[in-house]
LUMDREN-162879 format. One line per 3 residues: their letters; for each residue z, x, y of N, C-alpha, C. Coordinates in pm, 1 decimal. Each point is the difference from the previous one (the first is absolute). Layout:
// LUMDREN-162879
a> Z:X:Y:Z:X:Y:Z:X:Y | ... $
END
This chain:
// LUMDREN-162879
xxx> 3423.7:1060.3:-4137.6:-98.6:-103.7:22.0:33.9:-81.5:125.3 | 60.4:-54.5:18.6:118.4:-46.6:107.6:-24.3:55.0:134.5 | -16.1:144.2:2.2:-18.7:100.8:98.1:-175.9:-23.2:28.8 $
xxx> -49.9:-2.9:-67.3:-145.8:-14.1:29.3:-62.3:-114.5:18.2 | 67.0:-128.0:-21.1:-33.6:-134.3:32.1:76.0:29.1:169.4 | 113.6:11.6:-23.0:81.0:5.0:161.9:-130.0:83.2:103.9 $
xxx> -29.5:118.7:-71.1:-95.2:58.2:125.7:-93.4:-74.3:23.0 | -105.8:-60.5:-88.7:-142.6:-39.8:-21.5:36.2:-150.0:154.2 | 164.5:-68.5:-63.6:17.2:-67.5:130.9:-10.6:48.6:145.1 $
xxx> 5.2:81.7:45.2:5.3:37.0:73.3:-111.5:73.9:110.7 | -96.9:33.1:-126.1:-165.1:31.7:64.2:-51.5:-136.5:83.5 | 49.8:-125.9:-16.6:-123.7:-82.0:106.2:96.4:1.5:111.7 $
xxx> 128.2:18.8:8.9:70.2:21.5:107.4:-26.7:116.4:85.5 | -13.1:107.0:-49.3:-48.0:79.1:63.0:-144.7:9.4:65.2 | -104.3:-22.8:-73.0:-124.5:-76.3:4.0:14.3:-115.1:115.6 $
xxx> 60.1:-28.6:31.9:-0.2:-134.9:126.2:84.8:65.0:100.9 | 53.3:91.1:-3.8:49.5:109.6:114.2:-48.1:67.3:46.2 | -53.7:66.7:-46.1:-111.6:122.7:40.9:-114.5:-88.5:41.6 $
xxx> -74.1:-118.8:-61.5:-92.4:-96.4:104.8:40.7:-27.3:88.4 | 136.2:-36.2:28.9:56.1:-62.4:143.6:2.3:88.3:85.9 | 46.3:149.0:-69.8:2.6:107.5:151.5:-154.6:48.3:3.5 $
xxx> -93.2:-7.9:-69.6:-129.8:-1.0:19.5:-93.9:-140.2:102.4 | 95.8:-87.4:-28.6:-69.9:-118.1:133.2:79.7:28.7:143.3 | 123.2:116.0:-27.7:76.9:-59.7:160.7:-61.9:187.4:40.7 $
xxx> -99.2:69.7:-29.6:-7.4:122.4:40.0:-56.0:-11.3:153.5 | 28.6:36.5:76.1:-45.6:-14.4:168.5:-101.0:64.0:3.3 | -89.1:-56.7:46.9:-125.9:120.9:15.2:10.4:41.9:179.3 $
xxx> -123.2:72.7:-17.2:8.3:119.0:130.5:-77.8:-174.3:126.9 | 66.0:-63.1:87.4:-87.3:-70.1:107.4:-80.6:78.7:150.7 | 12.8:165.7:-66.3:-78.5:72.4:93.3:-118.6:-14.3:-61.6 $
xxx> 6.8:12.0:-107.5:-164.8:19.8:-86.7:-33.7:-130.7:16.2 | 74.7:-150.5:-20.8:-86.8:-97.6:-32.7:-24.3:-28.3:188.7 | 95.2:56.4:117.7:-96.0:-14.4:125.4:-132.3:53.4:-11.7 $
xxx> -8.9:157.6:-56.2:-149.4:45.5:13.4:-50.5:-71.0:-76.0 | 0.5:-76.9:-129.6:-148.3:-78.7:-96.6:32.6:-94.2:114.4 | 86.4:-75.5:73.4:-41.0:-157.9:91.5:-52.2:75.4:89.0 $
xxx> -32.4:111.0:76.3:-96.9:21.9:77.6:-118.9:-15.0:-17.3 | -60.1:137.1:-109.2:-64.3:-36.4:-72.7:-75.2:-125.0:-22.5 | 83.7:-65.7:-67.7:-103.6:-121.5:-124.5:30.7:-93.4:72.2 $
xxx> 141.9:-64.5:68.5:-11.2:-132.2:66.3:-4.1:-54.4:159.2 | -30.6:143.0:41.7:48.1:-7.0:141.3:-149.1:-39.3:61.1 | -123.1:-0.3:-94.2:-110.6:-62.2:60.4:36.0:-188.5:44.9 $
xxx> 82.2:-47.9:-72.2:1.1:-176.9:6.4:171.9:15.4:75.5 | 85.3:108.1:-70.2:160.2:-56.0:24.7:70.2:89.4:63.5 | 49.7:-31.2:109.1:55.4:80.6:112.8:124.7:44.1:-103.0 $
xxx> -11.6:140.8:-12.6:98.8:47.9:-80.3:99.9:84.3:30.8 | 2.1:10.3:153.8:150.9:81.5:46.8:83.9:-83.5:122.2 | 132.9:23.4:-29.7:76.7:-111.4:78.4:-9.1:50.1:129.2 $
xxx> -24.6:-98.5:55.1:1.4:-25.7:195.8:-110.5:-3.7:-40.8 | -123.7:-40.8:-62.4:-112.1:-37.6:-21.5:-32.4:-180.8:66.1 | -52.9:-76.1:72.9:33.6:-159.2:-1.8:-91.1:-38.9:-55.1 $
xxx> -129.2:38.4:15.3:-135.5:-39.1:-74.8:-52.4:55.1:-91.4 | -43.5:-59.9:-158.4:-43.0:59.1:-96.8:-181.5:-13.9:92.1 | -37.8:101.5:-95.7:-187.0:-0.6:43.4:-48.0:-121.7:-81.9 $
xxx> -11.3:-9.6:-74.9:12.2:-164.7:-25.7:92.5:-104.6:55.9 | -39.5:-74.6:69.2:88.1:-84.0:38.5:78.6:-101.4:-125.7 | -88.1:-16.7:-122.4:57.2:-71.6:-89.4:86.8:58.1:-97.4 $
xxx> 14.8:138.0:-43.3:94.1:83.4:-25.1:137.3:46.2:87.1 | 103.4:-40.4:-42.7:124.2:34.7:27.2:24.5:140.7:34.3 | 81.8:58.5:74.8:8.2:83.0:33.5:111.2:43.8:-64.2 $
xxx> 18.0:133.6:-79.1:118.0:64.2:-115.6:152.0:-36.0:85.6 | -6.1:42.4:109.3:141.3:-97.0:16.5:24.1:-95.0:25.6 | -121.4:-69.8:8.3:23.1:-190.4:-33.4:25.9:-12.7:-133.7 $
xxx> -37.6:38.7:-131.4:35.0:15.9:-110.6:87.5:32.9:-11.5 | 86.0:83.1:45.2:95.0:98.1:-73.2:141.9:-89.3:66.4 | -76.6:-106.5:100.3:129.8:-81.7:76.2:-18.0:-179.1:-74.0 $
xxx> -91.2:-28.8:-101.2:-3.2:-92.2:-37.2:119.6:-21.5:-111.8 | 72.0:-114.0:67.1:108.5:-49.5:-120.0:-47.3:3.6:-134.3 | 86.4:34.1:-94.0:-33.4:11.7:-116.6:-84.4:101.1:-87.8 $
xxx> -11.0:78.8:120.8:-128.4:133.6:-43.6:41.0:56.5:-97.8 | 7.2:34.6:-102.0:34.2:116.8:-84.5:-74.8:73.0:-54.3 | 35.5:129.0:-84.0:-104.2:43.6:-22.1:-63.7:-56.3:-141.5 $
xxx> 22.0:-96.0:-70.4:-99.1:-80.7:-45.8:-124.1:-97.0:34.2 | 118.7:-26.9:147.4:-161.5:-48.4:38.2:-89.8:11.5:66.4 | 72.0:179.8:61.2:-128.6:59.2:41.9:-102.5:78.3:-127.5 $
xxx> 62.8:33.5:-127.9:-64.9:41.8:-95.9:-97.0:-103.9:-62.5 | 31.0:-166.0:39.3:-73.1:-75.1:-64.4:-131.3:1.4:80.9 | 27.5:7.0:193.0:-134.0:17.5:29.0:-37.7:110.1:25.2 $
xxx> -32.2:72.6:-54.1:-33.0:102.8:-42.6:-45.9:54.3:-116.6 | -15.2:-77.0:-80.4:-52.1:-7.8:-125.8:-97.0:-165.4:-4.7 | 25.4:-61.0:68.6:-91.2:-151.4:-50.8:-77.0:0.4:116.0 $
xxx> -141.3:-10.3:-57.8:-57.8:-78.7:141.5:-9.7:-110.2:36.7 | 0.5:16.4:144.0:10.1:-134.9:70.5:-135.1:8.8:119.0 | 2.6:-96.7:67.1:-116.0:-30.6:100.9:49.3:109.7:94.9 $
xxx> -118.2:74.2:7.6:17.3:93.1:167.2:-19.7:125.9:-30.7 | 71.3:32.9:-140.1:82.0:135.2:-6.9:-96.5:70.3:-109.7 | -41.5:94.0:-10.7:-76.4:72.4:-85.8:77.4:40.9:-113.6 $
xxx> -14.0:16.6:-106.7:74.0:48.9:-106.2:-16.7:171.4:-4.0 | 136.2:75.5:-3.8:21.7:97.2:44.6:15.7:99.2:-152.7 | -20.9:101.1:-39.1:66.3:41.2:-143.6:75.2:131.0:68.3 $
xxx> 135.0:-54.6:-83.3:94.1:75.5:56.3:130.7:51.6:-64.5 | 25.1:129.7:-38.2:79.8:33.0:-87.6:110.2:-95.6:31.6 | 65.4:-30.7:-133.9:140.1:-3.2:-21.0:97.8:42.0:147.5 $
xxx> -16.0:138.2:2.8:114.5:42.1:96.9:-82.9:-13.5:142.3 | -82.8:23.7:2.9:-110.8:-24.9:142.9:21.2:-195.8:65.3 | 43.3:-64.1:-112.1:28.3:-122.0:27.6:151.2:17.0:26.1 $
xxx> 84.5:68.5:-35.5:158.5:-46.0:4.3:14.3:133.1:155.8 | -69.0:90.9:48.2:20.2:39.2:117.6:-28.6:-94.2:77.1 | -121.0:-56.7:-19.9:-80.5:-94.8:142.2:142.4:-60.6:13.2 $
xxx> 35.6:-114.8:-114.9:115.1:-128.9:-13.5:139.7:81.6:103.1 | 44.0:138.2:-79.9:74.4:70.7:43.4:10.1:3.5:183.6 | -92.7:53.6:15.7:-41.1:24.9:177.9:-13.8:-199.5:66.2 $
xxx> -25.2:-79.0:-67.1:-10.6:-155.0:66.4:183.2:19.5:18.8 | 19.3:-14.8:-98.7:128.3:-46.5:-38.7:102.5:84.1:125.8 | -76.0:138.1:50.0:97.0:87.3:58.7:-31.1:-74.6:130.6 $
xx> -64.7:-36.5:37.2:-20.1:-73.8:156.7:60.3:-113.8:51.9 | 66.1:-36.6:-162.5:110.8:-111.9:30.8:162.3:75.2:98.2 $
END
């Protein structure tokens, strides 16, 4: 009995491991360059040595990817919430963690 309480401990530990190496998985930032061509490169200058986004009021991905404090939470937050300017985008799971992936690589 002993033996099976000891294991049963041990499932949310494992359970919160396997989530953690499931949040730190790297995705591909070749693929999320092609969706920022694609989908954001109409408003946001999305390749470095870029100086001007086509919107002037949109940041340009390596102005983002050089803003203090960037992480990829809070590029996942805008990217999921809307805000003024920005169209709401639907976008897989991993189609969001390449784009973040590829910002993040321009740092």
């Amino acid at each position: 009995m002993k033996k099976i309480i000891s294991c049963l401990a041990i499932i949310p530990a494992l359970a919160a491991a396997v989530e953690l190496c499931r949040a730190q998985v790297v995705r591909d930032p070749n693929y999320g360059l092609s969706l920022a061509q694609q989908v954001c490169s109409r408003c946001h200058a999305t390749i470095a040595g870029t100086i001007h986004s086509p919107n002037p009021r949109a940041p340009t991905f390596p102005d983002l990817a050089a803003t203090p404090g960037m992480t990829r939470t809070a590029l996942l937050v805008t990217l999921t919430t809307p805000h003024a300017g920005m169209p709401m985008f639907t976008f897989t799971g991993e189609q969001r963690d390449d784009i973040i992936a590829y910002i993040l690589s321009l740092r």
